[in-house]
C-alpha positions as CSV (number, residue, x, y, z in Angstrom):
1,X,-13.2,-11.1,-2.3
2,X,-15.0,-9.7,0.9
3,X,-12.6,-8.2,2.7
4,X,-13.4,-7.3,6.9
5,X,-13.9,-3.6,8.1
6,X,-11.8,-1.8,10.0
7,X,-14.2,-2.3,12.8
8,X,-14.9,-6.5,12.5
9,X,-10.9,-6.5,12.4
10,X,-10.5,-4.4,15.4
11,X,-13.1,-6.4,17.5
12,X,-11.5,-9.8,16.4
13,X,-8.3,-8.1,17.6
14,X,-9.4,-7.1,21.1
15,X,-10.1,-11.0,21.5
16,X,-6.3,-11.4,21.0
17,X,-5.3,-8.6,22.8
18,X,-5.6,-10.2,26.6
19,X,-3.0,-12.5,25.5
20,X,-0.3,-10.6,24.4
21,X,-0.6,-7.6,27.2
22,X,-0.2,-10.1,29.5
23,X,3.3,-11.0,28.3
24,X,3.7,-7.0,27.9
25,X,2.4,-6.3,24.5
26,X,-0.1,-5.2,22.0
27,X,-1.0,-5.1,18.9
28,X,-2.4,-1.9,16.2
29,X,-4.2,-2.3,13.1
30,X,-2.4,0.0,10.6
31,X,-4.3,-0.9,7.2
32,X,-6.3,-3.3,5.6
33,X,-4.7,-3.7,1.5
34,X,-6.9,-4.2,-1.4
35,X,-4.9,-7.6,-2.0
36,X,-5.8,-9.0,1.4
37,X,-2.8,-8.4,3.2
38,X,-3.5,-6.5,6.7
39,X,-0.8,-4.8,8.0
40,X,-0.2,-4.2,12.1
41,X,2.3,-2.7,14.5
42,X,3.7,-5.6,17.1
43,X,4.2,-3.1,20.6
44,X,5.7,-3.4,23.6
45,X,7.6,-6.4,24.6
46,X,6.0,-7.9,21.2
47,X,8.2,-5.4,19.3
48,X,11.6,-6.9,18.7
49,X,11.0,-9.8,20.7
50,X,12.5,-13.0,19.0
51,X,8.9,-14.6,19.0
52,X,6.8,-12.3,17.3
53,X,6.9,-14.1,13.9
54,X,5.4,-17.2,15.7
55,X,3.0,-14.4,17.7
56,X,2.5,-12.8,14.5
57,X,2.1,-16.0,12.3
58,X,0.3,-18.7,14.6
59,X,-1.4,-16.7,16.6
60,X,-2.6,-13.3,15.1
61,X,-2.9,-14.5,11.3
62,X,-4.3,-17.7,12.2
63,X,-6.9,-16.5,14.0
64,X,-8.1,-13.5,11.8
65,X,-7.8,-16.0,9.0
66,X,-10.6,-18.3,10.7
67,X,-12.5,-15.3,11.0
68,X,-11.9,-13.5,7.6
69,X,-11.2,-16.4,5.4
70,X,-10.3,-14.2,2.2
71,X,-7.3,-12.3,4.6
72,X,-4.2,-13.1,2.5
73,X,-1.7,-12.4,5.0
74,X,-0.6,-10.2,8.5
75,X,2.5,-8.4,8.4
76,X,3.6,-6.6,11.3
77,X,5.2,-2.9,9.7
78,X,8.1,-2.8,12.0
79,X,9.4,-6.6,10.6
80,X,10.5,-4.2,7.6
81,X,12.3,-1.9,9.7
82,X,15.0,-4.8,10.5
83,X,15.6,-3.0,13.8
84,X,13.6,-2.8,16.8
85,X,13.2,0.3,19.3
86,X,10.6,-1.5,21.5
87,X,7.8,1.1,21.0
């Protein structure tokens, strides 16, 4: 499995990033996991809002999945939290 850099995830991310800082957000690479899973932080309005899984789901890991086929997932860190402090 040929995972993406750090970098090649990052620069696929800044594509998204216009999108989600104009509804008030952004979005932070935190790790990339040896099983393909590639973990972020959902901030700002993204954080908490009741739309981030389809954010996170059809936007985000769709698109870093067309670019990185062998990604297995993205899970946003704070989703585990089960609470939301908006940063």
């Amino acid at each position: 499995m040929a995972l993406p850099t750090v970098e090649e995830v990052e620069e696929a991310l800044d594509e998204i990033r216009p999108a989600l800082r104009f509804d008030g957000g952004d979005i932070e690479l935190v790790s990339i996991e040896e099983d393909g899973t590639i973990l972020v932080r959902l901030m700002g309005a993204c954080s908490g809002c009741g739309m981030s899984t389809l954010t996170l789901k059809a936007g985000v890991e769709r698109a870093l999945k067309q670019k990185f086929p062998d990604i297995k997932e993205v899970k946003d860190v704070n989703a585990d939290l089960g609470f939301s402090f908006g940063f």
